[in-house]
C-alpha positions as CSV (number, residue, x, y, z in Angstrom):
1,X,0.0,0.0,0.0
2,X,2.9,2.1,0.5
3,X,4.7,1.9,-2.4
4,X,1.4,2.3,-4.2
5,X,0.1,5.6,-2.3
6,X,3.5,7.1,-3.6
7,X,3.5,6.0,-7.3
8,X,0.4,7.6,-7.0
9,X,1.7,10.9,-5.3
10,X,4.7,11.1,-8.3
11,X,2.1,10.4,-11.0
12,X,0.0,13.4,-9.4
13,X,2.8,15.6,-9.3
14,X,3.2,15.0,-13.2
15,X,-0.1,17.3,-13.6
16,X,1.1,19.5,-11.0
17,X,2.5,23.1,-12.3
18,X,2.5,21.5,-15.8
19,X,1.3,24.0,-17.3
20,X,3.5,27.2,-18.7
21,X,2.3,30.3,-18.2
22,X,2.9,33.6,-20.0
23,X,3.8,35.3,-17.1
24,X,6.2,32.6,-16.1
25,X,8.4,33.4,-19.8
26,X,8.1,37.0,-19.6
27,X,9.3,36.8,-15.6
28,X,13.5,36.1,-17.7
29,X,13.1,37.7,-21.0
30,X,16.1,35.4,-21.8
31,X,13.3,32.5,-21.8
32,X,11.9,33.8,-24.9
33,X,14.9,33.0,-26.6
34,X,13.7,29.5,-26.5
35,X,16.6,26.9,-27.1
36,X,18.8,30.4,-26.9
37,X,18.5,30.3,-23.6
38,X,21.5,30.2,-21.4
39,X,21.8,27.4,-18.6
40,X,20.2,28.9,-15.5
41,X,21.9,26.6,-13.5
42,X,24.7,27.1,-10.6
43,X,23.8,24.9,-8.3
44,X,22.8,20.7,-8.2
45,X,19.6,19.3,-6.9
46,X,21.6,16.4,-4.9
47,X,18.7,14.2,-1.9
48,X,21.0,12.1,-0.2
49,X,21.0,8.7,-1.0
50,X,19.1,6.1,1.1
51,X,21.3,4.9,4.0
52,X,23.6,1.5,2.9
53,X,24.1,2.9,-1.3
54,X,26.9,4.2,-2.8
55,X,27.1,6.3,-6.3
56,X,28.5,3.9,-8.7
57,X,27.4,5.2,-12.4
58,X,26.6,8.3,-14.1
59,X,25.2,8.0,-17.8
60,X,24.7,11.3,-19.1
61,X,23.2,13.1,-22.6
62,X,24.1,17.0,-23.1
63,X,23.5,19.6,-25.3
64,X,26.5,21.4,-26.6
65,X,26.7,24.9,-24.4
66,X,26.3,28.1,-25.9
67,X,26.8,29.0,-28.8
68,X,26.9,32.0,-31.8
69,X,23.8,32.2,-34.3
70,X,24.0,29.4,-36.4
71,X,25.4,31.2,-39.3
72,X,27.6,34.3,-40.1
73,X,24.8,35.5,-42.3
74,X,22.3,35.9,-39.4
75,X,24.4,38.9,-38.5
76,X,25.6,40.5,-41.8
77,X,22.7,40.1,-43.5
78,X,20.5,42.7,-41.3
79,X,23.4,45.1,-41.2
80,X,24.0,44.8,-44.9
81,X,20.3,45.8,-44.8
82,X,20.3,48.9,-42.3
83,X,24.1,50.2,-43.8
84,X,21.9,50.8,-47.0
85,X,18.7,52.4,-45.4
86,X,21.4,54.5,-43.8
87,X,23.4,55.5,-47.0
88,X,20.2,56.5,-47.9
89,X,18.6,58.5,-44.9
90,X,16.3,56.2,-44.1
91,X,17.1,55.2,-40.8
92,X,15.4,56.5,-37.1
93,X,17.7,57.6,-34.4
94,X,16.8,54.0,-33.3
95,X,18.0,52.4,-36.7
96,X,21.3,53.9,-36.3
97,X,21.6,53.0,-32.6
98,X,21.0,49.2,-34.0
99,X,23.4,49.3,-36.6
100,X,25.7,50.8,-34.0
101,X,25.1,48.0,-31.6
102,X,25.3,45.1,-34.3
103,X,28.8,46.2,-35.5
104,X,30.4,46.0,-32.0
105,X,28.2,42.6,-32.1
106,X,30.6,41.8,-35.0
107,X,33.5,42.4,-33.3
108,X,33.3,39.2,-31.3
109,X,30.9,37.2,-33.8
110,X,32.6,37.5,-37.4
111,X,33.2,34.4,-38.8
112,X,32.0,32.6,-35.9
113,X,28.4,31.2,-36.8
114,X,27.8,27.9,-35.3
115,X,30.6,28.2,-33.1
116,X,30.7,27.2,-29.4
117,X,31.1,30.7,-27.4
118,X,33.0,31.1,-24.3
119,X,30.1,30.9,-22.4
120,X,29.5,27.7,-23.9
121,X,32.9,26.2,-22.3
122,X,32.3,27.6,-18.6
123,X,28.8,26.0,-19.0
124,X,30.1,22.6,-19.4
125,X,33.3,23.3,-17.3
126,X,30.4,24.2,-14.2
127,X,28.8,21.2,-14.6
128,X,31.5,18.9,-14.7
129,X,32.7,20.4,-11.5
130,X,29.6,20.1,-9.5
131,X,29.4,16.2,-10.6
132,X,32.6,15.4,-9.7
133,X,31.8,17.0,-6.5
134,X,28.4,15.5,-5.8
135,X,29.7,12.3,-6.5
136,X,33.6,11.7,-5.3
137,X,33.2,8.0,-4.8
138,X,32.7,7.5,-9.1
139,X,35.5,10.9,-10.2
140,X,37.7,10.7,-7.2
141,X,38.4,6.7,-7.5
142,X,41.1,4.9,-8.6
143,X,41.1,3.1,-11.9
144,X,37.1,5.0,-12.6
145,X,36.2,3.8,-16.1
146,X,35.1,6.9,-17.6
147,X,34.1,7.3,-21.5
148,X,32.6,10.9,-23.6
149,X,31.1,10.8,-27.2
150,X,30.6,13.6,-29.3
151,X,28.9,14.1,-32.6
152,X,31.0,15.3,-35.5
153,X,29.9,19.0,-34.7
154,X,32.8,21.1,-33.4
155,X,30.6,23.0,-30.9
156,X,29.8,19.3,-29.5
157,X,33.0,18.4,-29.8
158,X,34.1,21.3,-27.8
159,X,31.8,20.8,-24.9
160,X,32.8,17.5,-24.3
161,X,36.6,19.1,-24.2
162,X,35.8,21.7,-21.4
163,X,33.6,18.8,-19.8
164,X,36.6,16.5,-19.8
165,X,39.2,18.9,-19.0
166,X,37.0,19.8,-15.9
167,X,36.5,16.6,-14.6
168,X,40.7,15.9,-14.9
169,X,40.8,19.5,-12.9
170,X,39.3,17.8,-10.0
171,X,41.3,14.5,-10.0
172,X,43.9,15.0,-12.7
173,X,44.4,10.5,-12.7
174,X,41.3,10.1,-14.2
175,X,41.5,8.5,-17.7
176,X,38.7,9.2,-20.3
177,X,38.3,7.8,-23.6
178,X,37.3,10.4,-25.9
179,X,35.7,10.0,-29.2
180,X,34.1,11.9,-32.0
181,X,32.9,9.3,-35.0
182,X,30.2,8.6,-37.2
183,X,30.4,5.4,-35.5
184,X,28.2,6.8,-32.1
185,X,25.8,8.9,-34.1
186,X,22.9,6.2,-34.8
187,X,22.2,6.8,-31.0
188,X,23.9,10.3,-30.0
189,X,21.9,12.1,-33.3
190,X,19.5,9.7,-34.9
191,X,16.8,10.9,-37.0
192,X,13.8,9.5,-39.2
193,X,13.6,10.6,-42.7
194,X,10.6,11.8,-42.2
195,X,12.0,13.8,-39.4
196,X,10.0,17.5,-38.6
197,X,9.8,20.5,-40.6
198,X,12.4,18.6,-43.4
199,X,9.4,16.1,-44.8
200,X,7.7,18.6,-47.8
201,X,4.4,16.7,-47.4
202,X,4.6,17.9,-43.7
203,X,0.8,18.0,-42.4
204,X,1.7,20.4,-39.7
205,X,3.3,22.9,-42.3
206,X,0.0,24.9,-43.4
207,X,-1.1,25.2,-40.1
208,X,2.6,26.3,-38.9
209,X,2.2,29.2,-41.6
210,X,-0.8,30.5,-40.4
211,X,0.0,30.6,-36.7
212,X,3.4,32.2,-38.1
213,X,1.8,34.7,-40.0
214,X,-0.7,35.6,-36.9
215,X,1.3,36.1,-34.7
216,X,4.3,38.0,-36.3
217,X,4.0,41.5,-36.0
218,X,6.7,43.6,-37.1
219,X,5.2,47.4,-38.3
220,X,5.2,48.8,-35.0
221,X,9.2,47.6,-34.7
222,X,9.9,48.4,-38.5
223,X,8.4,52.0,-38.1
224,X,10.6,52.5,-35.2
225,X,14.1,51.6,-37.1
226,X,13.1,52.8,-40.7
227,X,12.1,56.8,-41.2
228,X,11.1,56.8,-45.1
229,X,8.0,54.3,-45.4
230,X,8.9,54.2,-49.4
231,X,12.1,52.4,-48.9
232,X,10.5,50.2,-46.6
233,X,8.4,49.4,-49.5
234,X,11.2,48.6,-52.1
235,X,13.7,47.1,-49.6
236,X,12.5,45.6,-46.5
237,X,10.4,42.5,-45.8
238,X,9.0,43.1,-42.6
239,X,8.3,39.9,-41.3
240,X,12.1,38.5,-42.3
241,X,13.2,41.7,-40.7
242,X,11.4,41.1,-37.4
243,X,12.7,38.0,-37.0
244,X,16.4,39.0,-37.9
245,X,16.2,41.2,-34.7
246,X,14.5,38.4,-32.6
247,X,17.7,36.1,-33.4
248,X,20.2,38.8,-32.4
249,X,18.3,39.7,-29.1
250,X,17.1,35.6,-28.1
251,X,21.2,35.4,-28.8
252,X,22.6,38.0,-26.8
253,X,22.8,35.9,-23.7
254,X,25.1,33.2,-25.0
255,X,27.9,35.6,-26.0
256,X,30.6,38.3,-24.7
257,X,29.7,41.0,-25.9
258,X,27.7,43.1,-23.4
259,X,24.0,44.5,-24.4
260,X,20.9,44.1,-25.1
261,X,18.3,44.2,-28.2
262,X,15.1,43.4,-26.4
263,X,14.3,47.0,-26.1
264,X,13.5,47.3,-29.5
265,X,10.0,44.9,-28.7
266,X,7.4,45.0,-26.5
267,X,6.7,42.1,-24.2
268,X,3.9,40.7,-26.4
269,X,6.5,40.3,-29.4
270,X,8.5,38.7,-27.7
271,X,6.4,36.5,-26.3
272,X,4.5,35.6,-29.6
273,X,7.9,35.3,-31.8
274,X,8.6,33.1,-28.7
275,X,5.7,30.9,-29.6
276,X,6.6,30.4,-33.1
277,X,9.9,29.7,-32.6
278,X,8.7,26.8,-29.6
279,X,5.7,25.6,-32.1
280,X,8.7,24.1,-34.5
281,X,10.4,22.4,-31.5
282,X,7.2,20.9,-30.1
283,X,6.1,19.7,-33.7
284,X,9.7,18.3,-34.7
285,X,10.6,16.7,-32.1
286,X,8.4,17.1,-29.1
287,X,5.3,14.5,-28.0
288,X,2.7,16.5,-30.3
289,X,-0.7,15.2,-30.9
290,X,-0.3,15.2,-34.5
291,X,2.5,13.0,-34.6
292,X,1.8,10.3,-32.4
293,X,5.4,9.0,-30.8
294,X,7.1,9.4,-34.4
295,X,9.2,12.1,-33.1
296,X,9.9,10.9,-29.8
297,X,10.7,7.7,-31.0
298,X,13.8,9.3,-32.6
299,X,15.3,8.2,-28.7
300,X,14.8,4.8,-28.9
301,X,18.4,4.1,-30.2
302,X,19.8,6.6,-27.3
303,X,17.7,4.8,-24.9
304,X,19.0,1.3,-26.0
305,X,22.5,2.7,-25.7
306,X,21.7,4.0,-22.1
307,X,20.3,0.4,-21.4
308,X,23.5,-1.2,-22.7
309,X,25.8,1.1,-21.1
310,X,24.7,0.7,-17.5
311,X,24.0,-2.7,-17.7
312,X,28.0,-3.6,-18.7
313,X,29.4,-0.9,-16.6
314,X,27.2,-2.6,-13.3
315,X,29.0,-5.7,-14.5
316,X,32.1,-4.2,-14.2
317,X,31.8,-3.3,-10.4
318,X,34.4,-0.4,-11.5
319,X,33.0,3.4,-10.5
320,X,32.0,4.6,-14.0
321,X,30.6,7.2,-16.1
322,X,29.4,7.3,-19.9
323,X,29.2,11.2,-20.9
324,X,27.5,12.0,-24.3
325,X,27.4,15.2,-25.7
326,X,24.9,16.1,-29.0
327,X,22.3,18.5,-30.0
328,X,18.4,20.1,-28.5
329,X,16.7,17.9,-31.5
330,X,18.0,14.8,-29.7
331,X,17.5,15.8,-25.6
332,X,14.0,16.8,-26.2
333,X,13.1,13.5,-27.9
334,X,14.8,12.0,-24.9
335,X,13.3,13.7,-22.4
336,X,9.6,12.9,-23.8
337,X,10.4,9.2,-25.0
338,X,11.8,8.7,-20.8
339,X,8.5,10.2,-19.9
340,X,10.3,13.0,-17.4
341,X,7.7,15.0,-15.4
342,X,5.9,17.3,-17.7
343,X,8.6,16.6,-21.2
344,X,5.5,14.0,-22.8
345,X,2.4,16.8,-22.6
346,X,0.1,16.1,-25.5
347,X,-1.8,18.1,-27.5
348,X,-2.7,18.9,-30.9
349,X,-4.2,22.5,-30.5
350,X,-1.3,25.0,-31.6
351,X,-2.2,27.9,-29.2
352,X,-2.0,25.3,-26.2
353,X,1.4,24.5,-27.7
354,X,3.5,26.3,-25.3
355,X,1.0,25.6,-22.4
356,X,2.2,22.1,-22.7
357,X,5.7,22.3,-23.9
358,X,8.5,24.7,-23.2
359,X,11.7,24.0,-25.2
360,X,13.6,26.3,-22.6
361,X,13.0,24.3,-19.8
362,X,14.1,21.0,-21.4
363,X,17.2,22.2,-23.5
364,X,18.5,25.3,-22.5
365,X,21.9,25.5,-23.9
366,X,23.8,23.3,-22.3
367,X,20.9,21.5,-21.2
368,X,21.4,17.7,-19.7
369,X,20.0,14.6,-18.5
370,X,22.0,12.9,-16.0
371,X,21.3,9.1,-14.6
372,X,22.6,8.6,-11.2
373,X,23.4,4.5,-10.2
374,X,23.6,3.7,-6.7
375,X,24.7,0.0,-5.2
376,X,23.4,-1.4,-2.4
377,X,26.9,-2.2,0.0
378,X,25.5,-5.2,1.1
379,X,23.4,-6.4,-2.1
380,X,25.3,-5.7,-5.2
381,X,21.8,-6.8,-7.1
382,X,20.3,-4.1,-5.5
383,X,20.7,-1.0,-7.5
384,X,18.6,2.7,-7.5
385,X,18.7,5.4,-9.9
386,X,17.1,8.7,-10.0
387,X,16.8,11.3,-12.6
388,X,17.6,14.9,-13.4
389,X,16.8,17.1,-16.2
390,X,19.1,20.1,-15.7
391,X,20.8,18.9,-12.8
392,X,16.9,19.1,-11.4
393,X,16.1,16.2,-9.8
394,X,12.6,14.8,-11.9
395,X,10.1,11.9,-11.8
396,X,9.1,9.1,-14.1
397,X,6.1,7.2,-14.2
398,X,7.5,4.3,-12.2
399,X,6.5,2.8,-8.8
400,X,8.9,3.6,-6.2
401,X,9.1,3.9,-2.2
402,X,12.2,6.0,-2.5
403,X,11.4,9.1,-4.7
404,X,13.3,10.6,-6.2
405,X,15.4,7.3,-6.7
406,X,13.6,4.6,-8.4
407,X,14.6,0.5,-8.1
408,X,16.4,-0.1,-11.4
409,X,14.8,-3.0,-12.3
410,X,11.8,-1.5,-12.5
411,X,13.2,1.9,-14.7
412,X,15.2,-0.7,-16.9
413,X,11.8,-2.5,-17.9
414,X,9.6,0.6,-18.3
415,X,12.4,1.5,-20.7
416,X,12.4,-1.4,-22.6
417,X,8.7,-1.4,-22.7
418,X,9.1,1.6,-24.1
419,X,11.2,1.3,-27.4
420,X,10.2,-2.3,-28.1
């Protein structure tokens, strides 16, 4: 009765504060950058372990840390626009004060797009640090087994540097196998071919387009940048232009360069680019009504690697730790497919989207899932695990009379239940 009164408790906490508010996205302005948003984490969620287990595991999945827009062209092509409209007096005050403010943007960003910032590395440094602290008796030991896979994307790569280098700052004897091949990426990046927004007989596409259109507004922010209406007219597309602004400002927090472009909206425009830009997310790779699991089922191979990996490093009785370092498009999937508290919402109504689905809260830059393997001292067989999204400790929908840490058993078949 007791283990069943507190399943039902962690299943009733799954519909408790599920649903995302707009005053909860406006409260960081950051937040409406979406996946732009820079890990709000400094500190781990860490409840002691039961009395009698020891940390033995980690398996990890992280998104690469922060990074530049993903292409030089999302900064030069706006200020090739606004250098013109002011060769030709047709800039506000405001317009020029932009332009101003993008080229000292381009001081740090030139030739940059894609790249992993600075930021990006102290993200993934700060984490390593605070798991090696939380758990000594897995980064401290001698002879810990430790392996890190990247994708083939530099900015992955990168982050799994600073994450390694980190760990080896706290106990410089610890030996990890690095890797970066194609021959991890059918679990650290797999995707369908019919994956999202790059299928053309998309269903979701039409209705995307409208919901787009509605809720991008851009003459009140054109008519404050651009003084002569009639080269507006010949030269500027006022939707593309909108959104050219929204990248540089959801962007700003990820880089060096002091400042700010999120005066330039109102809170509402942020807000509803916000939407859009989480809509795309939800639909591609989120648990959306429309698609059934499709999406989510892109995590099956990451989830059979996970299975794999803790069973043979349990068999090993060594302290261990599998790190794996990839992209938002494959920790959301994750996140929904593991069925963590409030990642699987459903629905197929596109202004509920964000009600349901926040792609900030799940991958932030930087963003992680961590697996935590404790041993029973005096029953090897007896193994726990708990979750955490973002360092966040989290719930599945798994009996347990130990929340947060769940018998492994019993998370080990819900999973394979789950991608067979």
């Amino acid at each position: 009765m007791k283990k069943l009164f507190i399943a039902a408790c962690a299943l009733l906490s799954l519909s408790v504060n599920a649903q995302t508010t707009k005053e909860e996205v406006l409260s960081d302005l950051g937040r409406t950058g979406g996946v732009y948003y820079a890990y709000p984490v400094t500190e781990s969620q860490n409840t002691p372990a039961p009395k009698g287990y020891q940390p033995v595991y980690v398996s990890h999945y992280g998104r690469h840390g922060s990074r530049y827009l993903i292409s030089d062209n999302d900064y030069t092509g706006v200020r090739t626009l606004l250098a013109d409209a002011r060769d030709k007096n047709a800039l506000t005050p405001l317009g020029l004060d932009l332009l101003a403010r993008i080229d000292t943007l381009l001081l740090e960003t030139a030739g940059r797009g894609g790249d992993l910032s600075p930021l990006g590395v102290r993200q993934h440094k700060a984490i390593a640090a605070r798991m090696a602290k939380a758990w000594p008796e897995i980064f401290s030991a001698k002879g810990a087994s430790l392996t890190a896979r990247s994708t083939l994307v530099p900015r992955c790569i990168l982050s799994m540097a600073a994450f390694c280098e980190s760990l080896k700052e706290q106990n410089p004897s610890l030996q990890i196998d690095r890797e970066s091949s194609n021959r991890y990426m059918p679990y650290l990046c797999y995707h369908t071919e019919d994956h999202g927004q790059n299928t053309t007989d998309s269903k979701w596409k039409e209705q995307y387009r409208k919901f787009k259109d509605s809720h991008t507004n851009p003459d009140r922010l054109v008519a404050s940048v651009f003084s002569d209406p009639e080269y507006v007219d010949v030269h500027v597309n006022p939707s593309d232009f909108m959104w050219s602004i929204y990248w540089l400002a959801a962007d700003m927090q990820d880089v060096e360069t002091p400042g700010t472009f999120y005066d330039l909206f109102t809170p509402d425009e942020l807000f509803d680019l916000w939407q859009c830009f989480n809509y795309v997310f939800y639909v591609n790779d989120g648990a959306f009504g429309g698609n059934g699991t499709k999406m989510t089922d892109n995590a099956h191979p990451l989830i059979a690697n996970i299975i794999e990996s803790a069973d043979r490093a349990l068999a090993s009785g060594q302290p261990s730790a599998d790190l794996r370092f990839g992209h938002d498009g494959n920790l959301i999937p994750l996140a929904a497919a593991l069925h963590l508290k409030d990642c699987d919402l459903v629905t197929s109504d596109p202004a509920q989207f964000y009600t349901k689905f926040a792609d900030w809260k799940i991958a932030p830059m930087a963003g992680n899932i961590q697996l935590i393997f404790f041993r029973n001292k005096k029953n090897p067989d007896d193994v726990l695990v708990k979750v955490m999204l973002n360092e966040r400790e989290t719930s599945m929908p798994v009996e347990t009379d130990l929340f947060p840490f769940y018998h492994w058993n019993d998370v080990r078949t819900f999973l394979l239940k789950e991608i067979n």
